[in-house]
N, C-alpha and C positions, 0 to 999 in steps of 0.2 A: 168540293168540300169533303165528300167519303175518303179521298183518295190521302188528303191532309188527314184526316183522323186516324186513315189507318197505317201511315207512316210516322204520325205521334206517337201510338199506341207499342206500335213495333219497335221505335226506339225508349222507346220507357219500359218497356220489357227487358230489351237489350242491355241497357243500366242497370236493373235488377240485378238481371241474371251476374254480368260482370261485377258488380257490387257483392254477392252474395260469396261469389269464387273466393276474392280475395278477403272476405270475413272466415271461412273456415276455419276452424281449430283444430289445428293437428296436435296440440300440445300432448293429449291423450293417445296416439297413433302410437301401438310397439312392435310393429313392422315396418321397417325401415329398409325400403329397398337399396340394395348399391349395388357397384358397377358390376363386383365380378358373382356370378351367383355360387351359389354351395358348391363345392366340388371340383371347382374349378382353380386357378393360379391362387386364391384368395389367398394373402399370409396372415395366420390364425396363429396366438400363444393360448397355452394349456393352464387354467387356474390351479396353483398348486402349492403344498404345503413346502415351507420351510422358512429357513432363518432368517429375518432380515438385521441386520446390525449397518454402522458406520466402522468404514476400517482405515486406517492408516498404514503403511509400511513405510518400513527403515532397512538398511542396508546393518548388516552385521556381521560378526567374522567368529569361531572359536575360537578359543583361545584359555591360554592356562591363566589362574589365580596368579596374576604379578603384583607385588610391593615396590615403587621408586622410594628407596630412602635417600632422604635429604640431611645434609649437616644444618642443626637448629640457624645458623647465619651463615653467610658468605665467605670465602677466605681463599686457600691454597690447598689443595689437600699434599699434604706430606707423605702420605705411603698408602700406598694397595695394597691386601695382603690375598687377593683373590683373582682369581683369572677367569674370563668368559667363557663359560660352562662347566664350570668347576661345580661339584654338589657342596653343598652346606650345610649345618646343621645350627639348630635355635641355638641361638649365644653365642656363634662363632665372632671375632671380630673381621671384619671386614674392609674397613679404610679409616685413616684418623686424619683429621687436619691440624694445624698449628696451632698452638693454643694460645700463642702472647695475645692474642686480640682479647680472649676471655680472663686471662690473668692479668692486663694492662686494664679492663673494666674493671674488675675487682677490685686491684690498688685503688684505683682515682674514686670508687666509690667509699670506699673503707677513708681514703684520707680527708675525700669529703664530710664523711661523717665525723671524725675526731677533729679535722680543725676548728668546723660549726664550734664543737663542745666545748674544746680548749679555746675558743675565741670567749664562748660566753662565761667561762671560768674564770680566765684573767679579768674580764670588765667586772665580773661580779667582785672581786677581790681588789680590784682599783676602786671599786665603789664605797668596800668594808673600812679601806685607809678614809677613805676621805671624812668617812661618818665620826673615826675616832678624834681630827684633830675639829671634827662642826662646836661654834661656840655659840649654838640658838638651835632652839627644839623646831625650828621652821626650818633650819637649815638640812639635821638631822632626817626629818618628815620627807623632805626632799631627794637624798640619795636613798632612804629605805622603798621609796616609789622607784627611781629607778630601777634596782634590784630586782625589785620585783617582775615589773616589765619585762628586765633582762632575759629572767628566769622563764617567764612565760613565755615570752617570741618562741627562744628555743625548745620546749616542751610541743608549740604547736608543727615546728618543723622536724621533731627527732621522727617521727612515725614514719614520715615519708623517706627520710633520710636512710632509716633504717629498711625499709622493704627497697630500694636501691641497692641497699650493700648485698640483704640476702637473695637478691635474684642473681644480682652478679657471683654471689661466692655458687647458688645452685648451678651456674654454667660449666663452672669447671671440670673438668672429669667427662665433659658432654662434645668434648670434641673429636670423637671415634662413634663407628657406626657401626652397630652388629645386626645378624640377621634373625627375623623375627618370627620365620619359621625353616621347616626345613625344604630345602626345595635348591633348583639351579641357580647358578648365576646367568642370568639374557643379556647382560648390558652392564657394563664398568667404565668410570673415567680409569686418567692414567695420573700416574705421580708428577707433583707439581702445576696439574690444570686449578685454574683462577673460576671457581664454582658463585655464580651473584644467588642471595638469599630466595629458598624454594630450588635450586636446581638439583636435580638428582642428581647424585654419584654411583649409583649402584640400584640394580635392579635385581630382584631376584626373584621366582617363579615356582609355583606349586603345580607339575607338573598329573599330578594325582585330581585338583580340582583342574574344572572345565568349564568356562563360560562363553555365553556367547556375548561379546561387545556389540553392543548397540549405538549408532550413531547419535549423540543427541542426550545432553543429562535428563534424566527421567525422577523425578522429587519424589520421596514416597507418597506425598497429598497426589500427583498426578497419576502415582499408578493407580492408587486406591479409586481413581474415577474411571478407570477401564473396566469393564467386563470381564474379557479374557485377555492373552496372551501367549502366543503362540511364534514357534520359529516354522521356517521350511529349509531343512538343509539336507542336501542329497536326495531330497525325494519324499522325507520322512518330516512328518508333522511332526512335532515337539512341543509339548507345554510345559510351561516356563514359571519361577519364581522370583519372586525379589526379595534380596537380605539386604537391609537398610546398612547394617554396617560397615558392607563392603564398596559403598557409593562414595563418590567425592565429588560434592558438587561443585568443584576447581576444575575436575576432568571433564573432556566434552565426551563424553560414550556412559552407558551404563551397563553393570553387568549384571546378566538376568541368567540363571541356575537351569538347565536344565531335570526336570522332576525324575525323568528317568535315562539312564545308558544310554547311549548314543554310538554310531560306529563311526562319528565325524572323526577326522584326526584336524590339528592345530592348522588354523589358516584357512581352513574351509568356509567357502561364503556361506551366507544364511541372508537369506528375508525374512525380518520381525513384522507379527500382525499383530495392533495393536484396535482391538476392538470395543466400541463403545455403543449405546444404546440396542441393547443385544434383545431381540423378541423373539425366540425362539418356537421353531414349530406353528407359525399362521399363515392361512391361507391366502394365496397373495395374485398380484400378477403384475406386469410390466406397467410403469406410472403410465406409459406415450398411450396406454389403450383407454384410459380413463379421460375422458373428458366432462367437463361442466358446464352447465349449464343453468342461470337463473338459481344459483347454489343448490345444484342438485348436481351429484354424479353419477355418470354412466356409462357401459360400458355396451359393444353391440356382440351378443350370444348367439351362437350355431344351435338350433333350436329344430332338428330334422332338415328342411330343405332350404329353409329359411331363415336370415340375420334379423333378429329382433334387440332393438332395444331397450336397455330394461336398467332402472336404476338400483343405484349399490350405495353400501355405507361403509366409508373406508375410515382405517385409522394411521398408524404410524407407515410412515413413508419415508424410505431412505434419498429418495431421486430416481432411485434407480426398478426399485417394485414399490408397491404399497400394499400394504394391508388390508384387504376385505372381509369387513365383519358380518354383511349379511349382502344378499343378495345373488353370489353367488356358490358352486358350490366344488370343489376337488375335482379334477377333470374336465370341466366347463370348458369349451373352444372358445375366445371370444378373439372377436375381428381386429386385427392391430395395423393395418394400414394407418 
C-alpha cells in the first residue's frame, strides 16, 4: 500500500512539475538567445538616418527643343524650300502644299450659303405674286404665314451657314509652313509626298535648348504628385523642371528642363527618377529585420554580448526600410538573419 502511495504522489508531482514548464511566460523575456552569439558570422544592419521615398525610373535621351510642323489637313506638298540641316530663322517659309483643296471648300461653302438665300428670296417673291391676285382675306392670311415661315427657316440656318463659309475663307493663305523659331532643320519631307492629317512635314530644332525626353507622357496634375525629380546622365545628378507648354499630350515622351548646365551632348542616355512619398532624413532600418508579433513590432539589438529583444514603433515604410520612430536609436546593430 506505501509503495502505491508513493508512486501516486511521485507521479502527481511529475504532472506538476511538466504542467508548470509548459505555463511559463516568456512573453516578458528580452533576451533572446540565437544560434550565432555576438561576434561571431552573425549578419547585423546598422539603424540609420536617411531618406525613404518611392521611386520610379524611365529610360531618357537629351535632346534639343524640336517643333514637328504639320499642314492644318492632308494633301500633297507642292514645294520644299529647305534642306536637312539648313539653319532657319522665325518667319522663314519652309514648305507649302496645294491649295485647291482649301479654295474648292471655300467655293462650295460660299455657294452654299447664297444658293440657301436666293432659294429663300425667289419663294418669298412667288409668295408676294400670289397674295396680289388672293380674292379673300383667309386666302391673303395664308400666303403672309407662309412668308413668314419662309423668312424664319432661313434666319435659323444663316448662322451656321455662315461660320462654314468663314472657317473655310480662314484656310486660305494657311497652306504653307514657316518656322516658328530659330533653330535647324532634323527632318524634311520631299516635293510631291501625300502627307494624311497630323503628319509632319518638317521638323526643326533649337539647338541652344536641351532636354531630356522621357519615356511616357507625364500630365502636369501627375508631375505635381512627385516629390522630386531627377536625371542620371554621365554620372552627374541633375534636377529637372517641367514647362507645361512645351508637352503634347499626343506625344508618348515628356520633356523635362534641366535646372542647371550640363556637359551631356545630344543622344546621351539618361535615367529619370521619379520620386514620390519622400521622408527625408529618419531613422530607419531594413523592413526583413522587423518582425510582429500579437501587433507589436520588434526588432533583436546587439546590446554588449548579447541579442535582446526589444520592441519598436515604426512608421512609413517603403518595402524596402521602414521608419523607426522610437525604440531604437542611430547606430544600433540589430540582428537581420
Amino acid at each position: 500500500m506505501k509503495k502505491k502511495i508513493t508512486y501516486s504522489l511521485l507521479l502527481l508531482l511529475g504532472v506538476v512539475m511538466l504542467g508548470g514548464c509548459k505555463s511559463t511566460d516568456t512573453s516578458s523575456t528580452t533576451e533572446i538567445p540565437l544560434l550565432e552569439p555576438v561576434g561571431t558570422n552573425a549578419e547585423t544592419e546598422t539603424a540609420l538616418v536617411r531618406d525613404l521615398y518611392e521611386i520610379i525610373t524611365r529610360d531618357g535621351e537629351y535632346t534639343p527643343y524640336t517643333e514637328e510642323l504639320c499642314f492644318e489637313e492632308g494633301g500633297t506638298i507642292e514645294h520644299v524650300f529647305v534642306t536637312l540641316g539648313e539653319r532657319v530663322q522665325k518667319g522663314d517659309l519652309l514648305a507649302e502644299m496645294s491649295e485647291w483643296k482649301y479654295t474648292s471648300a471655300e467655293s462650295q461653302a460660299s455657294s452654299r450659303y447664297w444658293n440657301e438665300k436666293q432659294y429663300m428670296e425667289a419663294t418669298v417673291a412667288e409668295y408676294e405674286e400670289e397674295i396680289k391676285n388672293c380674292k379673300t382675306k383667309e386666302e391673303k392670311e395664308w400666303y403672309e404665314l407662309l412668308i413668314r415661315q419662309t423668312k424664319e427657316a432661313f434666319e435659323q440656318r444663316e448662322p451656321e451657314l455662315k461660320r462654314i463659309w468663314d472657317a473655310a475663307k480662314a484656310r486660305l493663305g494657311r497652306n504653307t509652313l514657316v518656322a516658328t523659331f530659330d533653330g535647324v532643320v532634323t527632318a524634311v519631307r520631299a516635293d510631291g509626298e501625300n502627307l494624311s492629317t497630323g503628319q509632319a512635314a518638317v521638323a526643326i530644332s533649337d539647338l541652344n535648348r536641351g532636354y531630356i525626353a522621357v519615356d511616357g507622357y507625364i500630365s502636369p496634375k501627375d508631375y505635381a504628385g512627385y516629390d522630386e525629380i531627377y536625371a542620371m546622365i554621365n554620372g552627374t545628378k541633375l534636377a529637372l523642371t517641367y514647362e507645361p507648354e512645351v508637352q503634347n499630350e499626343n506625344k508618348s515622351y515628356t520633356l523635362l528642363l534641366p535646372k542647371e548646365g550640363c556637359n551631356a551632348v545630344f543622344g546621351d542616355f539618361a535615367i529619370v527618377c521619379l520620386i514620390k512619398n519622400l521622408h527625408r532624413q529618419v531613422l530607419s532600418v531594413p523592413s526583413s529585420v522587423v518582425t510582429r508579433e500579437n501587433g507589436k513590432n520588434y526588432v533583436h539589438v546587439q546590446e554588449g554580448e548579447k541579442w535582446v529583444r526589444r520592441e519598436v514603433q515604426t512608421g512609413y515604410s517603403n518595402n524596402v526600410y521602414v521608419e523607426i520612430i522610437e525604440g531604437l536609436q542611430e547606430g544600433d546593430k540589430v540582428y537581420a538573419k
